[in-house]
C-alpha positions in Angstrom: 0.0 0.0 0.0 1.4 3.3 -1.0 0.8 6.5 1.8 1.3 9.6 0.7 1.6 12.0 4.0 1.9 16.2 2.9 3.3 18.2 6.1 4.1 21.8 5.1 6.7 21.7 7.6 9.7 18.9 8.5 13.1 18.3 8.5 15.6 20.4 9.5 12.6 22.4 10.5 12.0 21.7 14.1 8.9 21.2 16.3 6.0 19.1 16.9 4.4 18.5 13.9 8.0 17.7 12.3 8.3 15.4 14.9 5.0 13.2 14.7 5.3 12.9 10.8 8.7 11.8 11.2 7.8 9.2 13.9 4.0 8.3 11.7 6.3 7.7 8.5 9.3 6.3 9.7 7.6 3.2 11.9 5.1 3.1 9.1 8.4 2.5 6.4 10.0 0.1 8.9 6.7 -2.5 9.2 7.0 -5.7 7.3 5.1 -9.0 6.4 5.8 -12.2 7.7 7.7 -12.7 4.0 9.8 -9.8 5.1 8.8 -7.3 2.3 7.4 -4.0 3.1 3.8 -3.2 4.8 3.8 0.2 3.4 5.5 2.8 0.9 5.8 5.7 2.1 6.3 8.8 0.8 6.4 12.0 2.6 5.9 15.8 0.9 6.8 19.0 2.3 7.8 22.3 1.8 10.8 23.2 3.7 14.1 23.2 1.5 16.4 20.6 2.7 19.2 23.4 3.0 22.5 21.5 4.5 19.9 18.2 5.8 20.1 14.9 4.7 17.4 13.0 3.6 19.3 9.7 3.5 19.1 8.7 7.1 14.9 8.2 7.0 13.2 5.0 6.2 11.0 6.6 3.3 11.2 8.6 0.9 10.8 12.7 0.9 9.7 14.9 -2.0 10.4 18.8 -1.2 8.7 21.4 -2.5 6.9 20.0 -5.3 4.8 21.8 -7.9 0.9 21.2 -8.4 1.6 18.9 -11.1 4.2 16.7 -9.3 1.9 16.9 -6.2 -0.7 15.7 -8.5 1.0 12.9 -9.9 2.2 11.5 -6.2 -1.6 12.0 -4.8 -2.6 10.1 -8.2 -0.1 7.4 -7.5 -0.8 7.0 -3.9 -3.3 4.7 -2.1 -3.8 6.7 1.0 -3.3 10.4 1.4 -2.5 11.6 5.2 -2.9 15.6 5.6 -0.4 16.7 8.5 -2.7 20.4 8.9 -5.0 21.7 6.6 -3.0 21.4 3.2 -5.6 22.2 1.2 -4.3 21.6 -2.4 -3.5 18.1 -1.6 -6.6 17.4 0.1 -8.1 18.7 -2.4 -6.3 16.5 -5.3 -7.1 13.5 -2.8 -10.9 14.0 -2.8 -11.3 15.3 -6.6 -9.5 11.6 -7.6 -11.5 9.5 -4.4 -8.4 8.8 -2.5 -8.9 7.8 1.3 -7.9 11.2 3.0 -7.0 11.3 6.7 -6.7 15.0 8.1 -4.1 15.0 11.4 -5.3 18.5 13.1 -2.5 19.8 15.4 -3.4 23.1 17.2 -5.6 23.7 19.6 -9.1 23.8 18.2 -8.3 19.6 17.8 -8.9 19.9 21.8 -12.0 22.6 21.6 -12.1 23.8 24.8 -14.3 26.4 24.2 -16.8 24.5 21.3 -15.5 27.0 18.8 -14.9 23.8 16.1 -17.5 23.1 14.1 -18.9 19.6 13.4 -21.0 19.0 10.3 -24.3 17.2 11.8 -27.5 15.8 10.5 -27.0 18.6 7.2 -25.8 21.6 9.4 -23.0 22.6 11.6 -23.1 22.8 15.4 -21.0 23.4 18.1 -19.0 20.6 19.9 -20.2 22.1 22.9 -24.2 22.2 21.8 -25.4 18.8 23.4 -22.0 16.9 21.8 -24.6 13.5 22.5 -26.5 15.2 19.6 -23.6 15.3 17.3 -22.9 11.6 17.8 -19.7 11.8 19.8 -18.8 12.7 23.2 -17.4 14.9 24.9 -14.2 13.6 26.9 -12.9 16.3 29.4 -9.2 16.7 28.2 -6.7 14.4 29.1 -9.2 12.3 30.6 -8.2 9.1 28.6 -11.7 8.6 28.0 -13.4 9.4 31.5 -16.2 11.3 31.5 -16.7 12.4 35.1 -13.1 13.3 35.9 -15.0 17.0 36.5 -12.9 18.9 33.7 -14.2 21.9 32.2 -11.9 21.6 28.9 -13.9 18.9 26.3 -12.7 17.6 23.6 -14.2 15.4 20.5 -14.3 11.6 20.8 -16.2 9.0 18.7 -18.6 7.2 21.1 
């Protein structure tokens, strides 16, 4: 299977979201079958120059700064597309060709405290914090791992 994950910013960038797309591709590129061969190509796309860095110590493969039509020709070739941030010319390109998308949101309105993240419900949108049972998914007090009645006041989106 061929993933495709886009992060604006990486390597020798540094900071969170550099981190988790290197960690998310590099034990995806190391997974194997019980023949040995590869689980998963990966492919990673940014665009921060690679200046002095070196790509050849990671497990995958990294395209820099490509154009819209090389951009279109890796989403095109790809099974899976994984959006590190709201890239929106390659999530775009994944949903005009019907390519499973996954969106990884990394600042803080992925936590919501304040319901100010919309959620697209029964034909409308609606705050998290309107009646989140009504949304179908509930709301988990942050960091809670899951537990409802630890008494937070900061909510965050979970599926049920």
């Amino acid at each position: 299977m061929k993933i495709l994950i886009y992060s604006h910013y990486f390597a020798p960038s540094i900071g969170g979201v550099e981190f988790i797309v290197q960690s998310l591709a590099s034990g995806l590129a190391k997974l194997r079958t019980l023949h040995g061969d590869r689980e998963f190509d990966v492919i990673a796309i940014t665009e921060v120059a690679a200046e002095n860095f070196s790509d050849e110590a990671f497990p995958f493969q990294i395209v820099r700064q490509p154009g819209p039509l090389e951009l279109w020709r890796l989403v095109r070739e790809s099974d899976v597309l994984h959006a590190a941030g709201p890239a929106l010319l390659p999530i775009f390109f994944g949903w005009l060709m019907r390519k499973r998308v996954v969106i990884e949101h990394h600042t803080y309105q992925s936590v919501c405290p304040n319901g100010m993240l919309p959620v697209f419900v029964h034909g409308g949108f609606k705050g998290i914090s309107d009646k989140a049972a009504d949304a179908d998914v509930s709301a988990v007090p942050d960091g809670a791992g899951g537990n409802c009645e630890s008494g937070s006041d900061q909510t965050c989106a979970r599926s049920p």
